[in-house]
Structure formats: C-alpha cells, structure tokens
N, C-alpha and C positions, 0 to 999 in steps of 0.2 A: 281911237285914231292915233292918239299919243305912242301910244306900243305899238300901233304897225308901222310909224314911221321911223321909232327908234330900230324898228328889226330889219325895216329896208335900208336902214341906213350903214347899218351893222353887216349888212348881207354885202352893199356895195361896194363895202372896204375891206372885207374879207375878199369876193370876186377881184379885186382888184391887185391885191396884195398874191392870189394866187397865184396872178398871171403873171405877174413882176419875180415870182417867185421861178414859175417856172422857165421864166425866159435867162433865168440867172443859171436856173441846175442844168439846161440843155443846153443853152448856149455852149457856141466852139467856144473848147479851153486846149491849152498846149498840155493837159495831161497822156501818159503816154504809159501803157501797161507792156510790160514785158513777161512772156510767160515763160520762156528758159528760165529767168530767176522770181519766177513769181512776183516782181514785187511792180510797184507804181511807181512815177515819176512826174514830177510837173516840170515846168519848164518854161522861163520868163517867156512874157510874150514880143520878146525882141529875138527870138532865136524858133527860124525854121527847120523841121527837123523830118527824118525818116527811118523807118520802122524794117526792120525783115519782111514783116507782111504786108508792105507798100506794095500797091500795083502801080502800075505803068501810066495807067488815064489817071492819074491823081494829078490835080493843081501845082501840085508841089513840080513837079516835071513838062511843066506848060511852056513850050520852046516860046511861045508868043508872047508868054507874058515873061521871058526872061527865069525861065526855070531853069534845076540841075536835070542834067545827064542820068537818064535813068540807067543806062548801061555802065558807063563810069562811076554814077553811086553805088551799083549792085556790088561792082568789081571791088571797090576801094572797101567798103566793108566786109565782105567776105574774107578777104585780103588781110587786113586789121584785125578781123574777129569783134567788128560792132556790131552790135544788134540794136543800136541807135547812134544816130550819126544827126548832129544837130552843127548851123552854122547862125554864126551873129549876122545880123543884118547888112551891119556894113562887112562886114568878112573880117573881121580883126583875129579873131579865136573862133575852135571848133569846140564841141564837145560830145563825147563819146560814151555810152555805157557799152562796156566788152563784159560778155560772161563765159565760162567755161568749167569744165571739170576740173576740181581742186586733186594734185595728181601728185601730192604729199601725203592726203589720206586724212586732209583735216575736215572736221564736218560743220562745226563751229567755234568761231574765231574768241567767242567770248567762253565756250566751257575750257579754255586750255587753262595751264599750267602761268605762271611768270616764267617758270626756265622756256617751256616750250614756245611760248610769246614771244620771247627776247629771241630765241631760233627762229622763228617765220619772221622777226623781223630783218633781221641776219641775212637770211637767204635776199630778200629785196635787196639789198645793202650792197650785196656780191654783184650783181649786176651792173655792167658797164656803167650806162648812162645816166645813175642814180646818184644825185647831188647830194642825200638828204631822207630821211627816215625820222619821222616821228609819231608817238604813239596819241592818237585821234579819238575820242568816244563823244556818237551824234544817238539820239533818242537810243540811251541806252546801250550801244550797238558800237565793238571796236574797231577802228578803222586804224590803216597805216598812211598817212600823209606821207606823202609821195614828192619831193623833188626831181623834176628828170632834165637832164641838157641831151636833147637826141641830135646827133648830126647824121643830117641828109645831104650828101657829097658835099655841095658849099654852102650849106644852108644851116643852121642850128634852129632848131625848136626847144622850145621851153616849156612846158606843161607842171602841171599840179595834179594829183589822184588820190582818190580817198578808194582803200582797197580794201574789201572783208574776205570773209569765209564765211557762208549761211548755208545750209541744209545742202551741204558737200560741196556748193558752188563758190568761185572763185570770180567776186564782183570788183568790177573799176568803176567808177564814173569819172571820167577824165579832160580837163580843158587843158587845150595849149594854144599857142598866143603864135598868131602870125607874125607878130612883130620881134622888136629884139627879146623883151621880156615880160613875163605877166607884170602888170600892176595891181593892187593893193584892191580896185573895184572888182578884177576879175577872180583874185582867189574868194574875195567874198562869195560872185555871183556863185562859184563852184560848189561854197559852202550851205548855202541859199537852198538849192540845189539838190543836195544831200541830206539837207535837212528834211524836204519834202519826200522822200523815199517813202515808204511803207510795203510791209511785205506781208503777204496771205498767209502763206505757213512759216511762223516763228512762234518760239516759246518768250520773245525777249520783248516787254512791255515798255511801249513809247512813253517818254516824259514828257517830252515837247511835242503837242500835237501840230498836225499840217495846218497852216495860217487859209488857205484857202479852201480844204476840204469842211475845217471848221466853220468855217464865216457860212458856206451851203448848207451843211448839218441844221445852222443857227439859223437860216434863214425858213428852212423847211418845217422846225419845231414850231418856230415863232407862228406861220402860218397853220401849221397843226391846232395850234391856239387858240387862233383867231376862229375857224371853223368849228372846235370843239363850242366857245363863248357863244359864238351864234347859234349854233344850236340849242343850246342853252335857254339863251335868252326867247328864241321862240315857242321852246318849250316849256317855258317857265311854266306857262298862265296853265298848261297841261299838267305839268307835275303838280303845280298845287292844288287845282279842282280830283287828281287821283289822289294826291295825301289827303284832301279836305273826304273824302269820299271814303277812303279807308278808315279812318279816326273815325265819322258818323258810322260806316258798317259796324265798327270796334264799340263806338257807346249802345247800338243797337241791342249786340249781342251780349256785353255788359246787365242793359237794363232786363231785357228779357232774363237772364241767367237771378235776377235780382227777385223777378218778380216770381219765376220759379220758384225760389227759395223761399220766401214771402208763401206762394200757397202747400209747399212744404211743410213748413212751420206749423201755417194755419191749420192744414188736414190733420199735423199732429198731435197738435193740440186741442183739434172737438177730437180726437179719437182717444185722448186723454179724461177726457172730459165725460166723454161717455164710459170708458172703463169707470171712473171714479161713481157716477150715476148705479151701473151695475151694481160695485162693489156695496155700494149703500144701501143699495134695494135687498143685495144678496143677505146684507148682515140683517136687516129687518127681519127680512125672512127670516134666516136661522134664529133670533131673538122669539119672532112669534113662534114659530116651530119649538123653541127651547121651551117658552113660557106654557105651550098647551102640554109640551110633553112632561113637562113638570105638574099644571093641573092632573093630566092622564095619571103621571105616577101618584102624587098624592091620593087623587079619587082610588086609584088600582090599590094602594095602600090604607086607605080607608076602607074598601070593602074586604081586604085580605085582611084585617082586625077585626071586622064586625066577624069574619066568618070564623077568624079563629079561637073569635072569646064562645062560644056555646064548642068549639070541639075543644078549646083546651078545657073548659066548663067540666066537659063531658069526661075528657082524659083524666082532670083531677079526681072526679068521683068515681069512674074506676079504678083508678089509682087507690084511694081509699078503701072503697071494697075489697078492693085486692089484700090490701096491707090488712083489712081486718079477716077476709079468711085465711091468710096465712097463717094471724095472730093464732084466731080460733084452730087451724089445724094444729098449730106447734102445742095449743094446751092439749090433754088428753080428754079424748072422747067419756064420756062418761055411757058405758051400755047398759042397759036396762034390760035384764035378763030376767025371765018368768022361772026361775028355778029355786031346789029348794038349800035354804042357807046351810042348816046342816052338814046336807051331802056336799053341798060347795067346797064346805071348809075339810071335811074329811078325804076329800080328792082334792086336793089344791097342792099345786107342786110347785116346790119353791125353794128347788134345787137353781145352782147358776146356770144352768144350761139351759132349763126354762124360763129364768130370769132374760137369757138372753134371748130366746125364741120369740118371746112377747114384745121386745124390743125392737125387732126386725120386723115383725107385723106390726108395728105401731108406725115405722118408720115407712113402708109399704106404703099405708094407708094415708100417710098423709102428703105421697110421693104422688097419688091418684087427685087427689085432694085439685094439688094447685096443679096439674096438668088439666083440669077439667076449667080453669080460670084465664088459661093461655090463650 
C-alpha cells in the first residue's frame, strides 16, 4: 500500500506539472517568425505588433476595441519595407524589422574582410540622416549600430538599428522614439530585442542563449524528468522481479551445466575404470597364455630330445660304421685266389704301367665300396 501511494503520489505531481507545463509552452507569447529572413523574434509583452501575414479579422484591428487601421497598417509597411511593425503601448516608440535583398553582393556580414567591413560600414556612414556608426556583435553575429536623426517636414525622429547581412539578406530591427529623443531604457529594450533573434539557416553559433526560449526548453526537460522518474518508480517492483527472474534463469542454467559436467566426469571415469579392468584381465591372459605356451614349448622340447637321442643314437652308429668301412676300404683287399704260386709268379708283371693299372682297379673298387654306404 506504501508504494501505491508513493507512485500516486508521484503520478499527481508529474500530471500536474505537465499541465503547468503545457499551459507555459502554449500559452500566447509575443514571439513572432519571419520567414523572408528565416529567423525568430520575441518581443516585450508591452509592445503590440503585426506581421505580413496578418489578416484583417485579427484582434489586433478590432475598431471596437480601439485597434490599428488594417489598411493604413498594410500601406505604412509596405511603404517602409516592414515585415514587422510593432508599437509600445503607450505609443511612445515604434519598432520595425525591414528585410530585403543585400544589393552589394554581400552574403554574410561576419565572413568579410576588416577592409571590407570598414566599407559597408562606410557606405551606412554616407547616408544623410546617419548620426553615427558603430561596430555591434550580439550571439556571435556583426551588427552595425545605427544612429539616425530622420526629418519628416517638421518633425525629426530619432531611431537606433542594429543592421546585419545573413544568407544574402539585408536585416534591420529598428526603434524610433516619438518623442524628442530615445532614452537610455529604450535603446536597451532594442538591445533586449536583438538579443532574442535566432535564425534557422546560419552557420554562426549562439553564445548567449534566448532567456525565454531557454526557461520553456527548461521547463519541458524538467517535466521530461518528472515522467521518465515516475515511470521508474512504477516499474521498479517490474524490473526487479525480471532482474530477480533472469539471475534465477542464469543460476539454473549454471547448475544444470554443473551437474552435466559432474556426469561427464563421472561416465569418464567408470569408462576409465573399465578400460583399466580390461587391460588387467587382458594381461592375465597373455601371462597365462605366455605360461602354457612356455609349458607347450618345454614339453614340445622335451619330446624333440627324447626323439632325437635314439636318431642322433642311430646317426652316431652309422656314422661309425661308416668311418670303419671307409677305413676297411682305404686298407687293401687281401684276395684269396685258388691258383698256382709258381705260374703266379712266372706271369706277374711288374712293369709301371702295370703297377699303375692295379692302382686304378684298387681305386675303382673302393670308389663302389662307400657309394654302396650313401
């Protein structure tokens, strides 16, 4: 209950503020736009004024209530070249903005030259009714201060102008005094006046902002404020149950991501666990496998000994035999012959050529010998 009544309470000072707001930016004000010279103008609220594009049923021209002559207004400033024609209340002094095409060929008053300055002031200077010339700068922006003593057959007027050159145009804003001479309040108000000017198309940036367009700007932000707060503050208790709401989404997705990793871990580690199980089983095996196949060899090498001792047995004793009929061939046969000694020896030739013949049949013979042992 506490915060719906600070946010009504907050709601009925912002409502409130709006409307004091808006009754301030719409309310009649004596500002006054001229679009021959693009620019703005305000204008005390002691001084009634009229426009080029006045019509005729305006207030301003209400014979009942003591108005101006709309035909004699029209005339008088077309006449002049005003494109605003404002009077004081009491009628003491008029004030005038005149604009026209600059027909020197100047486009702006502030890009010139000092020689060329000190020339357009020159040229003013030349003109009859011109008391006085001096050089003027308001928000940035040169002006020529203006003395004039105009005589009207017996009549002299006395006026003050502040006179530029901006985007080819040739601007006055000009008061002159019904009386014998301006005084001291009125050139101020002139300056007042000029101060508040502003123009739509310039490159030349204001120092001195306008005292009353500022104070509306200020009044509009302010109340900008005021509405941004309030809503604020209603949506407070919103935005914190959606921050409170997002942070719990964000620990959710945290934990869960947590616990993922957690069975991550876990699945990696029995899968670890079972490799290592395998591996242990695996080497068992190849152990017992190793161990039978070691028995295997030993037994397969115990009977490959038992079978080779009776054939190497066997190899050494023909081996032997062997070695002894070679022996017995290499000695000489002793033959046993049924014949008679005598005739033996009376035929026995023992010449070398028989010597050698007997040697070659010996050698024959025991060539038959060991091929019959192969």
């Amino acid at each position: 209950m506490k915060k719906l009544g600070k946010a009504a309470a907050y709601s009925a000072a912002v409502v409130l503020f709006i409307i004091y707001t808006l009754l301030v930016c719409y309310a009649e004000s004596n500002t006054y736009y001229i679009p021959e010279a693009e620019m703005t103008i305000e204008l005390p609220d002691n001084i009634v004024a009229a426009t080029q594009g006045i019509r005729e049923n305006d207030d301003l021209f209400n014979k009942d209530k003591g108005g101006w002559d709309y035909i004699q207004t029209m005339s008088e400033m077309r006449e002049n070249g005003d494109y605003l024609l404002g009077r004081s209340s009491d009628k003491s002094y008029k004030l005038e903005v005149k604009v026209s095409d600059n027909s020197e060929g100047i486009k702006n008053l502030n890009k010139l030259s000092e020689k060329k300055l000190n020339a357009f002031y020159d040229t003013i200077r030349s003109e009859s009714d011109v008391f006085e010339v001096t050089e003027k700068e308001i928000n940035s922006i040169k002006y020529a201060g203006v003395v004039r003593n105009t005589k009207l057959s017996d009549v002299v007027l006395y006026s003050y102008e502040y006179t530029t050159v901006l985007n080819s145009k040739l601007i006055t804003v000009k008061i002159t005094s019904y009386n014998d001479r301006l005084n001291n309040a009125e050139t101020e108000l002139l300056k007042t006046v000029v101060t508040s000017i502003t123009f739509s198309n310039t490159d030349v940036e204001r120092t001195i902002p306008k005292i009353g367009g500022t104070l509306i700007f200020s009044f509009c932000m302010i109340a900008a404020g005021f509405v941004v707060l309030v809503i604020y503050k209603l949506n407070e208790e919103k935005a914190k149950v959606i921050i409170a709401k997002i942070i719990s989404a964000k620990e959710k997705h945290e934990n869960k991501q947590k616990i993922k990793q957690a069975d991550t871990e876990e699945k990696s580690s029995d899968k670890t666990d079972e490799k290592t199980d395998t591996t242990s089983e695996e080497a068992k095996t190849d152990t017992n496998s190793a161990e039978s196949e070691n028995a295997v060899n030993s037994e397969t090498e115990k009977t490959i000994a038992k079978t080779e001792e009776p054939q190497n047995t066997k190899t050494s004793t023909q081996q032997e035999h062997s070695d002894a009929n070679n022996d017995k061939a290499d000695e000489p046969e002793e033959e046993i012959y049924d014949i008679d000694l005598d005739e033996a020896i009376a035929n026995f030739d023992d010449s070398a050529e028989a010597r050698q013949r007997r040697r070659d049949e010996r050698n024959k013979t025991v060539k038959k010998k060991k091929g019959l042992f192969k």
